[in-house]
C-alpha positions in Angstrom: 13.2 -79.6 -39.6 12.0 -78.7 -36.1 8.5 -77.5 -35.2 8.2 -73.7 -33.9 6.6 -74.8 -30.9 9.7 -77.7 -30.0 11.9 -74.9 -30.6 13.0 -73.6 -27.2 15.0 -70.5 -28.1 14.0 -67.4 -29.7 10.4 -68.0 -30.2 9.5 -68.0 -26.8 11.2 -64.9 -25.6 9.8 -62.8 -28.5 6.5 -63.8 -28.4 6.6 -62.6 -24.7 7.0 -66.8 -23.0 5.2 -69.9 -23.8 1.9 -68.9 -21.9 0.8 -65.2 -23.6 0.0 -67.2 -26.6 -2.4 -69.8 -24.4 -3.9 -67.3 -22.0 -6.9 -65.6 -23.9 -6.2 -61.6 -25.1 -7.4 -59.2 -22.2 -7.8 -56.0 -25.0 -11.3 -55.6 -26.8 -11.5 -56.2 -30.6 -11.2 -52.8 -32.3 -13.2 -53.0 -35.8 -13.5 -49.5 -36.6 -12.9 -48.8 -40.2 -12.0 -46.2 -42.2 -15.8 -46.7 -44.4 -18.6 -45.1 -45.7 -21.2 -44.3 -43.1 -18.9 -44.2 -40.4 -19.0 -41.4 -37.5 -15.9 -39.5 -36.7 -15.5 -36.9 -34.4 -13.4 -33.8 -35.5 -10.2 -33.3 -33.1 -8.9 -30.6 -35.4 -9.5 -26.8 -36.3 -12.7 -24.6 -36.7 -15.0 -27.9 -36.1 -13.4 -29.4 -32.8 -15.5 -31.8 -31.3 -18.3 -31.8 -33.6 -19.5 -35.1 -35.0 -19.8 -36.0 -38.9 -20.0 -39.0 -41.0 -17.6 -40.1 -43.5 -19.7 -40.2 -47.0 -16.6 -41.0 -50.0 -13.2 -41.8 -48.9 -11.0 -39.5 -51.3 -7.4 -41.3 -51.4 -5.5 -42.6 -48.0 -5.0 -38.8 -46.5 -9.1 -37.3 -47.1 -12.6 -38.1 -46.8 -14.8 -36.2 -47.5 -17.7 -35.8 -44.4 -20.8 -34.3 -44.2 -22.7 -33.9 -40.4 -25.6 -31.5 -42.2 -27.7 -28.8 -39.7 -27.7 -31.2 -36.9 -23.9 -31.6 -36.0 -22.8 -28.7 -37.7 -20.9 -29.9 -40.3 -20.7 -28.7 -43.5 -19.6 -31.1 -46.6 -16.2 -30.8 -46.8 -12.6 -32.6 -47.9 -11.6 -33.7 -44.0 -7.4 -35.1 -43.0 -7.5 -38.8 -41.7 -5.0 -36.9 -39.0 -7.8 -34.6 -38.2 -10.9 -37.1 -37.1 -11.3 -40.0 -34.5 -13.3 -42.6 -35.9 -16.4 -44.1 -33.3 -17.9 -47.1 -33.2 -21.2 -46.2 -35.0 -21.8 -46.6 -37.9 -25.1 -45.4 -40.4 -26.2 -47.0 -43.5 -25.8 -45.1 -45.9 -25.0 -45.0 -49.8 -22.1 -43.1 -51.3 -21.7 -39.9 -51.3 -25.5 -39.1 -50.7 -27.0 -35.6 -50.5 -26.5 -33.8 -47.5 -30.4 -33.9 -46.3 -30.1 -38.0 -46.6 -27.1 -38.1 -44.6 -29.2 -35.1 -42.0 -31.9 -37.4 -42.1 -29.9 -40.9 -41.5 -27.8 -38.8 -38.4 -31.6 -38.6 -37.3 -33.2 -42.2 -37.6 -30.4 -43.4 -36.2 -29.7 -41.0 -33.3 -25.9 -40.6 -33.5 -26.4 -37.7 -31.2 -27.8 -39.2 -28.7 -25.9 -43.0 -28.9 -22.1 -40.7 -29.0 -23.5 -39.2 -25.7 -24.4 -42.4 -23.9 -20.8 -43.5 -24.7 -17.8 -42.5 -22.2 -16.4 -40.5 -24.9 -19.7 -38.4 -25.2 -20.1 -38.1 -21.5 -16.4 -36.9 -20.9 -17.0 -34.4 -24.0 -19.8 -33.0 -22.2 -17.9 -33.0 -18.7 -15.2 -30.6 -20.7 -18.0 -28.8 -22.6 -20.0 -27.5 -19.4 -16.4 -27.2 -17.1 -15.3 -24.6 -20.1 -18.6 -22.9 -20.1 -19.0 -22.2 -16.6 -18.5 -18.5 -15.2 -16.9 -17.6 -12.2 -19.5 -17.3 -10.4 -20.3 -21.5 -10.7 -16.8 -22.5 -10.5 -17.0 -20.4 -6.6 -20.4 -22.8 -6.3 -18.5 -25.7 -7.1 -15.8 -25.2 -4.8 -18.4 -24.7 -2.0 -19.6 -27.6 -2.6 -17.0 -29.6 -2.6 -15.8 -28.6 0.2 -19.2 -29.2 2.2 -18.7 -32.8 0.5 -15.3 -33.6 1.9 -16.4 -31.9 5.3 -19.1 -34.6 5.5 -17.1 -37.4 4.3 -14.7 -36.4 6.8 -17.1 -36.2 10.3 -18.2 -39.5 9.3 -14.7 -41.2 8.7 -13.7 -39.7 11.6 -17.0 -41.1 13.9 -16.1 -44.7 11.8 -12.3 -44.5 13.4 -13.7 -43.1 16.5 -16.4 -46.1 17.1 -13.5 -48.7 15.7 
């Protein structure tokens, strides 16, 4: 019987060639589980964009989360469909009372580590954009308009001098 690697046929062309299996995998490891202690972020309903942890996984559709006075959250039965799990992740027992989950959000600073991510920072991008009055957006089109004046004498002096 031959070897999968002397065969020359189909097991090249659907594995993508010969080399994607010797070059080294480009895409980051992803190990965020569904678990207990994990922070999720609600993309869905009343709670959008709020942050909570995951306390007791239910069955395969619900957990139930708690996020206590500081995100927000009250304990509730939560859709797998209606969170997007982080990377951080909180020690924490099973379902614990909602003050030891409030105080574990603290120690740990969830707040503050989901803002230093490029989620957090985007979230808070879309949070102050949809917040803003008329009255700022006019200031931000001023400026930006100064900006690409400026940016445009000095490419202009670069292409004159060149």
């Amino acid at each position: 019987m031959k070897n999968y690697k002397e065969h020359d046929g189909w097991n090249e062309r659907a594995s993508g060639g010969a080399a994607s299996s010797d070059q080294p995998s480009t895409m980051g490891k992803r190990n965020n589980f569904v678990e207990i202690g994990r922070v999720v972020s609600i993309n869905y309903g009343p709670d959008a964009g709020k942050l909570c942890v995951i306390i007791d996984v239910m069955n395969h559709n619900f957990a139930l989360v708690d996020g206590g006075s500081t995100t927000g959250v009250t304990r509730q039965l939560l859709n797998f469909k209606h969170m997007a799990i982080t990377n951080i992740k909180i020690a924490i027992a099973r379902s614990p009372k909602t003050k030891t989950v409030e105080a574990a959000i603290v120690k740990e600073d969830v707040v503050g580590q989901f803002a230093a991510t490029s989620w957090g920072k985007k979230a808070a991008r879309s949070i102050k954009r949809n917040n803003s009055n008329d009255f700022d957006r006019f200031n931000t089109m001023i400026l930006r308009k100064k900006r690409s004046a400026i940016i445009g004498r000095a490419l202009a002096k670069v292409k004159k001098s060149s």
